[in-house]
N, C-alpha and C positions, 0 to 999 in steps of 0.2 A: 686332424684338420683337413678341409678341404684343400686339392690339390688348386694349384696356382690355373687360371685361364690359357686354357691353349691358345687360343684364337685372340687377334689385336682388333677390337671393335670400335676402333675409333672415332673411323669416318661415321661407319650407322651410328654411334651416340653422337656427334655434330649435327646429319641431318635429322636426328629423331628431336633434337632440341629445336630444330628448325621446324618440323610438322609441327609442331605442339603450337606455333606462332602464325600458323596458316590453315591448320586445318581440328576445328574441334575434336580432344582427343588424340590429335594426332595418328587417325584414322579413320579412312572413309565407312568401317564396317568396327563394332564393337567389340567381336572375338577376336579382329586382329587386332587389339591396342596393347598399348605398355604394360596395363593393367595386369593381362594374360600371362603374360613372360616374364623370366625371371631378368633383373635390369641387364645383364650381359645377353644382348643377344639381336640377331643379325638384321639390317633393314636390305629386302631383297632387290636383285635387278633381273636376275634372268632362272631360267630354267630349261631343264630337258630328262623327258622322261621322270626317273620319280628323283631324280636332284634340281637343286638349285643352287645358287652362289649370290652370294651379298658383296655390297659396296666397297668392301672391303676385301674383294676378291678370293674368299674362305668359302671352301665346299661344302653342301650337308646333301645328305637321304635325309628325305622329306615323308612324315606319316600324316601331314593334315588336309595335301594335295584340294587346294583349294575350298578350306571349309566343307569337304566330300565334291568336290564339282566337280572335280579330275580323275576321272576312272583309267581313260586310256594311256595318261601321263605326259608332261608340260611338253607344248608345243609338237604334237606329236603329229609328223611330217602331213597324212594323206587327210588328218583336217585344216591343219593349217593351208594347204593346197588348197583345198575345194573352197575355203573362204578367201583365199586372194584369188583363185579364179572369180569367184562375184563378183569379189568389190570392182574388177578392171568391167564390169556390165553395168554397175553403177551399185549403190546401198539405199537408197528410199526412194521412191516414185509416189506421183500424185495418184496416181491410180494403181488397183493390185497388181501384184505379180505372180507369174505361172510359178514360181518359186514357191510361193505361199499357198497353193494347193497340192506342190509334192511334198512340203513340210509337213503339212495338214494331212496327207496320208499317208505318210510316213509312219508317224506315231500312231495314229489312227489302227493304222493295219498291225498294229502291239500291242493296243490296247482293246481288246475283245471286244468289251462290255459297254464302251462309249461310241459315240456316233458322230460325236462334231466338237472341235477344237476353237478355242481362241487365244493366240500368243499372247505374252508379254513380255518382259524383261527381268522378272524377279519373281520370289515366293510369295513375297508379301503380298503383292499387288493379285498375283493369280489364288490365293486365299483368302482374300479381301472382295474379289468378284466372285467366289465359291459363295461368299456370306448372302451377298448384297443379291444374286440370283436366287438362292434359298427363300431368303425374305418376301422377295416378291412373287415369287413359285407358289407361295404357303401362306402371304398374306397376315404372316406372325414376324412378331420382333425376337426373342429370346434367343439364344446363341449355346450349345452346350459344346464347351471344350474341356479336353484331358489334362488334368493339373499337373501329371506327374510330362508331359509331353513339353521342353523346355521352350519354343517359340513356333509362333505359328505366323506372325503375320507384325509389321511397325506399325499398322495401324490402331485406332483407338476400341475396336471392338477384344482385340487379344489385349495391349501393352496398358492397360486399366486394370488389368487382373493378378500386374505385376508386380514390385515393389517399385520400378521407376515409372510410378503412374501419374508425375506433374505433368500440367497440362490437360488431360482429359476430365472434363466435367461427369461428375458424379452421376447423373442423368445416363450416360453414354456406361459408365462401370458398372451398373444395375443392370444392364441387358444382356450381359454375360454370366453364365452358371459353369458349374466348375464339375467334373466328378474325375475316379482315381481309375485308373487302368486296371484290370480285373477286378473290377471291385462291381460287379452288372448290379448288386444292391443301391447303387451309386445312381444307377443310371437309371434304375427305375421309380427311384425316390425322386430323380430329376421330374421326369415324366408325368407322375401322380400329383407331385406339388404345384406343377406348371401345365397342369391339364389341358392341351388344345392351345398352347401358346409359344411352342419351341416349334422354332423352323426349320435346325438342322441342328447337328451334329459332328462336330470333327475331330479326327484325332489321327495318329500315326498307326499303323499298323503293329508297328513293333519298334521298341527305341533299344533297352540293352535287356529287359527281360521280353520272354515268348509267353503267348495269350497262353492262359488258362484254362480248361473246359470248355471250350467253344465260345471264349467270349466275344471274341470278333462277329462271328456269325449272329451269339445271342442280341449284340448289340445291334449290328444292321434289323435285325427281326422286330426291335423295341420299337425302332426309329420307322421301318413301314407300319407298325400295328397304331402309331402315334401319330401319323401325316407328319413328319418331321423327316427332311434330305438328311442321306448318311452320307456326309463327306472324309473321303480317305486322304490322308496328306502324305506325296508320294514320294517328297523333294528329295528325301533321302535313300528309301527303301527301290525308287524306281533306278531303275540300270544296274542293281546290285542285287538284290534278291534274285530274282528273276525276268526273263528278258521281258514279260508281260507286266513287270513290275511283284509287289505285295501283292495285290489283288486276285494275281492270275496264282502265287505260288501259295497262297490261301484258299483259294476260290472261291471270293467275294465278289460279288456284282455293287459295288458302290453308285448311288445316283451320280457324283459327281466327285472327282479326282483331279489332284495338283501334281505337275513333274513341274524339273528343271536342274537345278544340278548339272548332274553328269551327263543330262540329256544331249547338251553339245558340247560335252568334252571340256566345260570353263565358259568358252563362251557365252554373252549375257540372254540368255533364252529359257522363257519359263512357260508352261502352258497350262488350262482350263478347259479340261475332258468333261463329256455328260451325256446322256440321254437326250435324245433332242427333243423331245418336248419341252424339258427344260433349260435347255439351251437357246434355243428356237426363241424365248422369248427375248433376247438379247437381238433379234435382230429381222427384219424386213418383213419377214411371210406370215403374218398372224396380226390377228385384227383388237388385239387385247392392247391396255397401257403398258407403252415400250421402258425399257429397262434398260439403264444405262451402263453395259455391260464394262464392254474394254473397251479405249480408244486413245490409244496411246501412240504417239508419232513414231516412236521407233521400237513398238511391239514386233512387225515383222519383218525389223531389220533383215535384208538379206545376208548377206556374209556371215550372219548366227543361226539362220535359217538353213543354208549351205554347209556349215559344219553339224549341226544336227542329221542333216541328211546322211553327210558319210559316217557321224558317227553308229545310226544306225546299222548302216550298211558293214563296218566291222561288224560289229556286234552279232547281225545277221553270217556272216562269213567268218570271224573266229571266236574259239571257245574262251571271249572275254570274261562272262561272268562266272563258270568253269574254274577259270585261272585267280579270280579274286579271290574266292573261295579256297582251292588248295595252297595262295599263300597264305591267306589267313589263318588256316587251319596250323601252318605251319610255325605261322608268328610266337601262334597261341602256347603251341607245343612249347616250344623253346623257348618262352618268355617262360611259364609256368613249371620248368625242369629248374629254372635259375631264381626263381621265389622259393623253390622247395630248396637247393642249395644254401640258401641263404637264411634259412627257418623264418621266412618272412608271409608263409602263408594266411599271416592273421593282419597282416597291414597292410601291401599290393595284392589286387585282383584284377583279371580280368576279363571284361563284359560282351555281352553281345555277340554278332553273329558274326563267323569269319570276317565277311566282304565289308564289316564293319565295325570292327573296334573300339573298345574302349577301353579306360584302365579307372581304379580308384585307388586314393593314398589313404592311409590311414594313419594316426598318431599312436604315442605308446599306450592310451586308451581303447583302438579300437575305434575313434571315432574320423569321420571321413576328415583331411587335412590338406588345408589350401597350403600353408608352408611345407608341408613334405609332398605336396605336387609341385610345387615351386623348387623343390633340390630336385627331384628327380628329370623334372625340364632343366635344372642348370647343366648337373653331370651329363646329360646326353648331349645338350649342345655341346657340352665342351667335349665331347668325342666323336663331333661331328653327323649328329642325329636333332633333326627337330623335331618332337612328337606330343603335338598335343593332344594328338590320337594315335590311334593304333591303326588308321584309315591306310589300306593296301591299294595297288595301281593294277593294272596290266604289263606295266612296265617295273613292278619292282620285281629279280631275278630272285632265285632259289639263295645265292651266292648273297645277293642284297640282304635279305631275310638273314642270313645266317650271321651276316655281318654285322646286323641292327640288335640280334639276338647277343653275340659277344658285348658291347656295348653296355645293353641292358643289362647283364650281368654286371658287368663293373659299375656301373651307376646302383644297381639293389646295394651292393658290397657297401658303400655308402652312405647308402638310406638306412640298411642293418647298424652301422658305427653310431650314424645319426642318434635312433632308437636308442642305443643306448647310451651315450658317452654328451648327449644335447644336442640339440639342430643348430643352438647358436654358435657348434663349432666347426660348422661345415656351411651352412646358407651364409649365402653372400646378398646382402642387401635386403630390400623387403620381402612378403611374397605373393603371390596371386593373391587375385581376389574377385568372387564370380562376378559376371555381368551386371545380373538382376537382383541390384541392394539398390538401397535407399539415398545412401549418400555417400561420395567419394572416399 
C-alpha cells in the first residue's frame, strides 16, 4: 500500500476549490492545472533558487522551474535588482525607450544570424507574428508544422490541428499541414503536394529525440529551394542549448526565430528574430503594403526588458549553460542507476538533452501511462520533489541533484510494487490526463 501523505495540503485544496470558482480551470496556463497533478498536491506562494514553498508552508526542489522559463532559479538576486531598479524610472512610456534598444542588442548580439528584433510578451503571440510575417513575405497562405512538436502557438493557426480545436472554423484548420520530425519524406510530400503554396515552416529544433542525418539542415534546404520561410521555435532550446541558442549549436541560419522562456529568467518577455528584409516589412522604411506585425502595449515592458538584459549578462559572465548541462548529465546518471536497481528499465525512461529533461511511464504492457505518471508525481511530492520534468536550474547544487536522485529512487521502489501487486494499491485518487484531448 502506499505510504500515508507526508505533507497537510489543506489550505491549497481550499484555495484550489476556490480558483476553480474564479478562474477557468483554475488556472491561468493549462499545464499548470489540477488536471496535471496528482490531487494531493501543493498551490504555490514563493520561491528561491530552484525551491519553492506552498500555502501551506511545506518545502519542495522544484524540476519544472517555470514551464522551462527559469534557467537562473526563482527570484534570483542580480535580476530581480536590475527590474526593480527600472521600475523606480518608470514601466511604459508613450514614446520608446533607450531600454528597448539595449534589449534589442542584447539578444541581437547572440543571435548571429538575425538582424532586427520585436518584443512581446509570450510564445504564442511571437509565433503567431513569425506566421502572419511569413505570409505576407511569400504572398501564400499554408502553414507547415511538426506534429510530433507538442505546442507552438493559442492561436488558431496551430490549436485547429489539435484535438481541443472548438471554436476555430474549419476554413482556418485547412491552412495548416502537419509532417513528422525526421521523417524529410514528410516534408517533401508537404512541398510537392502544395507546390508554390506553403509560406513557411516551423518547428523546434529538437524536443526529446536528436535530428537524424542532417535533417535540420535538409529541411531548411527544402524550405529555400521552395520560397517557403524556415521558421525555428527557440522558446525552449534558446538559453539552454547554447548561448546562441539551437541554431548557433546546429549551425542553422533560420529566416526567422522565436526566444523567450529563459530569456529573462521568468519574466514575461518573448521576442521575433529575422533577416531584415523580412522583418523590415513590419515596419516604416519600405514602400510595399504594411504588415501588422507587433503592437502590443506591454511588449516592451521595461522591468522585463531590464531583467533580460542582466540575464544576458550572467550568461555572458558565468558558465550558466555549462552548469545545466553537468547537472543534467548528472540527474540522468543517477536517475538511470535507480531504474536499473529496480529492474524497471522497460517502463521509466529518460529523454532528451541534459539542460532539458524529460521522463516517460510506462504500464505493465509497455505502453506510455498517464496513471503511473501520476504515482510517480504523487511519491515524489510526498518526499518533497515536484517534477513534472526533469527541467535543471543554475541554481540546482550537486548536493540537490543527489538529494532529488535518493527520492527518485524510493518513488521507482513503488512504481516497481505498483507494476506488480496493481496501481489500485498504491494511487490515490485519479490520475493525469494530457492537455490536448477532446473532452474533460
Amino acid at each position: 500500500m502506499a505510504h500515508p501523505p507526508r505533507y497537510d495540503f489543506q489550505r491549497s485544496l481550499e484555495l484550489r476549490e476556490r480558483a476553480h470558482t474564479l478562474i477557468p480551470g483554475g488556472s491561468h496556463t493549462y499545464a499548470k492545472g489540477d488536471d496535471q497533478f496528482p490531487e494531493l498536491a501543493p498551490l504555490l506562494v514563493k520561491g528561491k533558487g530552484c525551491r519553492v514553498w506552498d500555502v501551506d508552508g511545506n518545502e519542495f526542489i522544484e524540476y519544472g522551474m517555470g514551464l522551462r522559463a527559469v534557467t537562473l532559479g526563482h527570484a534570483y538576486p542580480e535580476v530581480v535588482e536590475a527590474a526593480y531598479r527600472q521600475m523606480l524610472l518608470g514601466n511604459n512610456f508613450t514614446r520608446p525607450a533607450t531600454i528597448e534598444l539595449d534589449g534589442a542588442a542584447a539578444i541581437l548580439d547572440l543571435i548571429k544570424g538575425a538582424n532586427m528584433v520585436k518584443f512581446t510578451k509570450d510564445g504564442s503571440t511571437a509565433n503567431t507574428a513569425a506566421v502572419r510575417l511569413a505570409r505576407a513575405y511569400t504572398g501564400r497562405d499554408l502553414v507547415a508544422i511538426c506534429a510530433d512538436h507538442p505546442f507552438f502557438s493559442y492561436d488558431d493557426w496551430f490549436i485547429g490541428t489539435t484535438h481541443m480545436s472548438a471554436g476555430i472554423p474549419r476554413a482556418i484548420r485547412d491552412l495548416t499541414l502537419t509532417f513528422r520530425y525526421n521523417d524529410l519524406g514528410s516534408v517533401q510530400r508537404l512541398f510537392e503536394e502544395n507546390s508554390g503554396q506553403i509560406a513557411c515552416l516551423i518547428l523546434e529544433a529538437e524536443r526529446n529525440d536528436e535530428p537524424q542525418e542532417g535533417f535540420l539542415h535538409k529541411v531548411q534546404d527544402l524550405c529555400a529551394r521552395n520560397g517557403a520561410l524556415f521558421i525555428l521555435d527557440e522558446m525552449i532550446t534558446g538559453f539552454r542549448w547554447h548561448l546562441g541558442g539551437a541554431q548557433a549549436y546546429y549551425g542553422l541560419s533560420p529566416d526567422l526565430s522565436t526566444f523567450g522562456k529563459a530569456m529573462a529568467n521568468g519574466f514575461s518577455l518573448s521576442a521575433l528574430l529575422g533577416k531584415r528584409e523580412i522583418m523590415e516589412l513590419g515596419g516604416l522604411r519600405h514602400s510595399g503594403e504594411r504588415v501588422f506585425l507587433l503592437s502590443t502595449t506591454h511588449g516592451a515592458e521595461h522591468p522585463a526588458l531590464a531583467a533580460a538584459i542582466s540575464t544576458i549578462k550572467i550568461y555572458r559572465e558565468q558558465p550558466v549553460i555549462e552548469t545545466l548541462y553537468r547537472r543534467g548529465e548528472r540527474l540522468r546518471t543517477g536517475i538511470e542507476a535507480a531504474v536499473q536497481a529496480c529492474e524497471l528499465g522497460e517502463y521509466f525512461e529518460v529523454v532528451g538533452k541534459p539542460p532539458n529533461l524529460a521522463y516517460v511511464t510506462r504500464d505493465r504492457d509497455g505502453q506510455p501511462s498517464q496513471a503511473f505518471r501520476t504515482l510517480f508525481l504523487q511519491e515524489t511530492i510526498n518526499r518533497g520533489f515536484i517534477l513534472p520534468s526533469l527541467v535543471v536550474s543554475f541554481s540546482h547544487s550537486n548536493e540537490d541533484i543527489d538529494r532529488t536522485v535518493e527520492a527518485i529512487a524510493g518513488a521507482l521502489a513503488v512504481y516497481a510494487k505498483a507494476l506488480e501487486d496493481g496501481l489500485e494499491f498504491y494511487l490515490r485518487g485519479r490520475p493525469v490526463q494530457p492537455v490536448d484531448r477532446r473532452f474533460n
